[in-house]
Phi, psi and omega in degrees: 000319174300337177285273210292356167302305205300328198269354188280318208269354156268005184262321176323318170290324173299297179332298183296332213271327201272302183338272192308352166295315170120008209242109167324145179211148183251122178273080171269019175098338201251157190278324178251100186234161176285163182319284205278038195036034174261131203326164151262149206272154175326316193280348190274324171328300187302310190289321152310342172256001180241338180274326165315296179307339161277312181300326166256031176037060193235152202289185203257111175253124185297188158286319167274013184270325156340292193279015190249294163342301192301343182261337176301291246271297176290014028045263174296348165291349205119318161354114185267172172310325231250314175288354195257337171309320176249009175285331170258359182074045185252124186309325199207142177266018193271335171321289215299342176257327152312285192245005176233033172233127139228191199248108175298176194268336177263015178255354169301289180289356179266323184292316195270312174304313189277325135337287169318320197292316206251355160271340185270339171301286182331283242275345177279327153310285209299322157341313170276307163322304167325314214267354161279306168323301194294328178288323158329302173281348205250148239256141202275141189315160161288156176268114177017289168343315195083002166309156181263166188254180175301082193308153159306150179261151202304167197275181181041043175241154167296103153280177192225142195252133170254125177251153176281142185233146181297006161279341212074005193243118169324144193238140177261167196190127189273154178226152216300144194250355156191170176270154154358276178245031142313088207263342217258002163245153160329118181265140192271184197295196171255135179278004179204147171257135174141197188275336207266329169021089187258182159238157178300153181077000159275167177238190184300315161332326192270331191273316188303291240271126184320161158283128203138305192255029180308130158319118171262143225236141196223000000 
C-alpha cells in the first residue's frame, strides 16, 4: 500500500507537471501509465526487458522466466513446495515442482559432494574393521628381547630322548628313525651282493611279500 501510495503522488506530479506545460495529458484509470497517460502497451514491457538483457549481456531470457528463476532461487533458499505453490498461486503442485522449479548446478555439488563424504566415511569404517580383524588374527611378533630363537633340528638327524635310570642320571637312547617294514623310507646299505639281496633291518618276509602289499602298521 505504501508503493502504490507513493507511485499515485508520482503520477499526480506528472499530471501537474504536463498542465502546466502545456503537454497533453488523458486521465485513464490506470495505475500504470506512459508520460501522457495513456495505457502501456503490452509489448513494451517485453522489448524493455530484452534491451536490459543485452546491455547487461546475459543470455536471452524471456520475461516470464523470472518468475520461473524466482521460484529455482526460493526452492534453494529452503522454500518447500507447498509454500512456492501458493506463493505463485498454482491449483496443483505438481505445476509448481515440473515446471516452475528447477535444481541449479550448485545444489547439483552439494548433492554429489555429499554422496561422496558418505561412501568415502563407509569405506573408511569398513578399513578399519579389516585392519583390526586381520591384527587379531595374526600370529603373536617375535620377541624383543633379542634371544635367539631355537632352530629345528635337520632332516635325517637323530634326537635324541632322555629317561631317567635309577643312578639319577638320564640314559640317552637313539630312537628308530623308520620301521621295519617301512618300505616308503631310505633303506639302509647292503648286507648282501647278487639278485638276492636284502637290505639291512629286513626279514624274509619283506623280500616274499609283492610291492604294494605293505602291511599297515600303527
Amino acid at each position: 500500500m505504501q508503493v502504490l501510495r507513493a507511485h499515485r503522488r508520482r503520477q499526480l506530479d506528472q499530471r501537474a507537471q504536463a498542465a502546466e506545460n502545456g503537454t497533453p495529458w488523458t486521465d485513464t484509470g490506470y495505475v500504470f501509465t506512459r508520460a501522457d497517460g495513456q495505457p502501456i502497451n503490452p509489448n513494451y514491457a517485453t522489448t524493455r526487458f530484452r534491451k536490459l538483457v543485452q546491455r547487461a549481456g546475459l543470455p536471452p531470457v524471456r520475461l516470464h522466466d523470472l518468475r520461473h528463476g524466482a521460484a529455482s532461487l526460493a526452492h534453494e533458499a529452503g522454500a518447500d513446495l507447498k509454500t512456492l505453490q501458493d506463493l505463485l498461486g498454482h491449483s496443483s503442485i505438481v505445476t509448481t515442482a515440473d515446471t516452475y522449479t528447477s535444481v541449479l548446478p550448485e545444489v547439483q555439488r552439494r548433492c554429489a559432494d555429499a554422496t561422496a563424504h558418505l561412501v568415502l566415511a563407509a569405506a573408511r569404517r569398513t578399513r578399519k574393521k579389516i585392519k583390526n580383524k586381520a591384527r587379531k588374527n595374526r600370529p603373536n611378533p617375535r620377541p624383543k628381547t633379542g634371544a635367539p630363537i631355537p632352530a629345528a633340528p635337520a632332516l635325517g638327524t637323530n634326537t635324541q630322548v632322555k629317561t631317567p635310570r635309577r643312578g639319577g642320571k638320564p640314559a640317552r637312547t637313539a630312537t628308530p628313525t623308520s620301521h621295519p617294514r617301512d618300505t616308503h623310507r631310505r633303506k639302509g646299505p647292503d648286507s648282501k651282493k647278487g639278485p638276492t639281496r636284502s637290505i639291512a633291518g629286513q626279514t624274509l618276509d619283506d623280500l616274499v611279500r609283492p610291492k604294494g602289499l605293505e602291511p599297515l602298521t600303527f
